[in-house]
N, C-alpha and C positions, 0 to 999 in steps of 0.2 A: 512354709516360711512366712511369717509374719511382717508387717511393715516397719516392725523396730530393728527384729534382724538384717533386714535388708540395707539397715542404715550404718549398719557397719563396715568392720573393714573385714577380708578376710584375709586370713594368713593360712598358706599352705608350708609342711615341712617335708621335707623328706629326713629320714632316719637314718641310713649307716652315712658313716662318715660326715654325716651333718648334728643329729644330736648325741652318737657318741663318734667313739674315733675309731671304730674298724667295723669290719661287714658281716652282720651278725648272721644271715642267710645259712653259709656253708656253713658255721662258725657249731648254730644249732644243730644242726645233722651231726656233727663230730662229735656235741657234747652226748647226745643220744648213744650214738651208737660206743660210747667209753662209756657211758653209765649203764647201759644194757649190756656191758658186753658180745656186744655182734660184732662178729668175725666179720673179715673183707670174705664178700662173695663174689661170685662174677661178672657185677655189674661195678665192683671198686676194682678188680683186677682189668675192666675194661677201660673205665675210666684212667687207670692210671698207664695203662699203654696207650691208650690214645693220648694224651698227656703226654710222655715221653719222645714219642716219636714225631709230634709238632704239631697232630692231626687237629685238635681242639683250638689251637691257638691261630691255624688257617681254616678253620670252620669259622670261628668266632670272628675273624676277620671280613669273609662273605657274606657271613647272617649274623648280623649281633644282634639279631633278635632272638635269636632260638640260641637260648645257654644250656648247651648241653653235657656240659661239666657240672653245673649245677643241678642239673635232672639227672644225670646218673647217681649224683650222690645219694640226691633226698631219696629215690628209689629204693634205697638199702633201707628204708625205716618201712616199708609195706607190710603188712598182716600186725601192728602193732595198734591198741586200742586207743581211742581216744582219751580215756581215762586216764592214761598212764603217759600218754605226749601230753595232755594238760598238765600233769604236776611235776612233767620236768624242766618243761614252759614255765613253769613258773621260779625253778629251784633257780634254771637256767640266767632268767631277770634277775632275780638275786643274788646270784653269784657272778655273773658273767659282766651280767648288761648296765647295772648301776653302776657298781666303780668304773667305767668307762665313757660314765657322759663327760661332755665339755662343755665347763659350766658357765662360761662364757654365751653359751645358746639356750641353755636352762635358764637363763635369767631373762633372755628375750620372752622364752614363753609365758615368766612372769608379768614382766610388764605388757605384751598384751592383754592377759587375762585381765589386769588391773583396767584396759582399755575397752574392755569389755566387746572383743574381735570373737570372729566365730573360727575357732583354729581348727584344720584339718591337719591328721597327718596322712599324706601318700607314700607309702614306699614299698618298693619289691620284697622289704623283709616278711618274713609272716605273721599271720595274724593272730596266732596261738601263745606267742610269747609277747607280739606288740600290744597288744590289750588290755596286759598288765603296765603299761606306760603309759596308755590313755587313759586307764583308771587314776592311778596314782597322780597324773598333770590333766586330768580334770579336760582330756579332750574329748570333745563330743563324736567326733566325727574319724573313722579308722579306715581308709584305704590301703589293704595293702592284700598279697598273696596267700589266698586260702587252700586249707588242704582238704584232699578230699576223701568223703567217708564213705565205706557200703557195709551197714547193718553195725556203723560204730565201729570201724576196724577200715585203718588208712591203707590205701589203694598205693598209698608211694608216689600220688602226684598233685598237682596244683588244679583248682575249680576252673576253667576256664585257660585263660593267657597269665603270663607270668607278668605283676602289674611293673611293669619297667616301661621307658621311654613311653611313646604315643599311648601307652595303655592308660597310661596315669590319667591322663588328656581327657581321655575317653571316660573313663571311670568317673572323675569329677564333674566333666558334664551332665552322664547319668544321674549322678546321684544329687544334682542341684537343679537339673533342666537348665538346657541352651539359655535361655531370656535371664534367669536368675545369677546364672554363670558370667554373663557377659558383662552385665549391667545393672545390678542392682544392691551394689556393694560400694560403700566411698570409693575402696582402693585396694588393691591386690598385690598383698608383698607375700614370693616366692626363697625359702631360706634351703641350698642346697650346695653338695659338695663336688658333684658330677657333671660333667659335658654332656652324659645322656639322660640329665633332667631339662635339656633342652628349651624340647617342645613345651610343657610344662610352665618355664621359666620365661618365652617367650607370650605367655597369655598374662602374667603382671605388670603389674605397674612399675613394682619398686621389685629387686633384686637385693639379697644378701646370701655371700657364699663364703663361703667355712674351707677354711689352708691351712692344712697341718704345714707348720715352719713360718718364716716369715715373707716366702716367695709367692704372694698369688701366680695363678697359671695366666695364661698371655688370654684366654677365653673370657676370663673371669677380669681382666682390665678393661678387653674389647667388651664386654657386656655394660661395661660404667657400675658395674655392681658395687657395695660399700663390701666390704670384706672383713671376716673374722680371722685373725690367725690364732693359732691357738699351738 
């Protein structure tokens, strides 16, 4: 990183529910498995009993770190090529993920560019469809959930941790080093829709969060954040 970048600001995003307006995660897995026609197998018949019988929703309450509503899903998509998740990664952006930005946030990441900030996006969605939004808004820098491959053919699960809460944290560090992370940016504004972008939100300067309707949440007053409603 150079001494001019350093002189900047940086802006970190998160993506569902911050630059569009729903969660595009499971959202993917569904468009896949309609557009492949993959039957429910035993890993969506499991999921949807544990789901029914409350088991997920008192899981998710113990451990909200391990989403495992969301791992049983993406698991239905294993032995399928990379090739053919890429181009529906893409169809999926096209169809799904454009008409859904709120463009109310789409115009902030304009005027930073204009400000010439070094914009990251973080987010738990994945990186196979998010990429094509970094491409087309000219972001340099893409943090988010990778899938992973053996010999070109998905395994059915994420490279590491799934980037949610503290991982985000974690991941931005890495990927900037401690010293450059802390301190060597004018100023760090944080744009998010989630109570568990936290951590995350807690290492800026400046806060901006994103409310569908016109009630921000009581977090999102307690943080003093400026607020989008949309």
């Amino acid at each position: 990183m150079d001494l001019e970048e350093k002189k900047r600001e940086l802006i970190l995003y998160d993506f569902c529910g911050t630059i569009v307006d729903f969660q595009t995660g499971n959202a993917f897995v569904r468009y896949v498995l309609n557009k492949k026609g993959i039957p429910a197998d035993f890993y969506e018949k499991l999921r949807i009993f544990l789901n029914k019988i409350g088991f997920i929703k008192h899981f998710n309450y113990i451990y909200p770190k391990i989403a495992i509503n969301k791992s049983l899903l993406l698991y239905q998509l294993r032995g399928l090529k990379y090739e053919e998740l890429n181009e529906l990664a893409y169809q999926y952006y096209e169809e799904r993920i454009k008409p859904h930005f709120i463009g109310a946030v789409i115009d902030t990441i304009k005027k930073h560019h204009l400000n010439k900030a070094l914009i990251i996006l973080n987010s738990a969605g994945y990186a196979i469809y998010l990429k094509y939004f970094a491409e087309e808004f000219d972001i340099p820098i893409l943090l988010a959930s990778e899938f992973e491959y053996r010999n070109g053919i998905f395994t059915g699960k994420v490279l590491g941790k799934d980037n949610y809460g503290q991982e985000k944290v974690r991941r931005l560090r890495q990927y900037l080093g401690e010293k450059e992370f802390a301190a060597n940016f004018s100023g760090i504004i944080g744009y998010s829709d989630s109570y568990s972008d936290m951590p995350i939100l807690k290492c800026c300067d400046h806060v901006v969060c994103v409310n569908r309707g016109p009630c921000p949440e009581k977090w999102m007053i307690d943080l003093g954040a400026d607020i989008i409603c949309y």
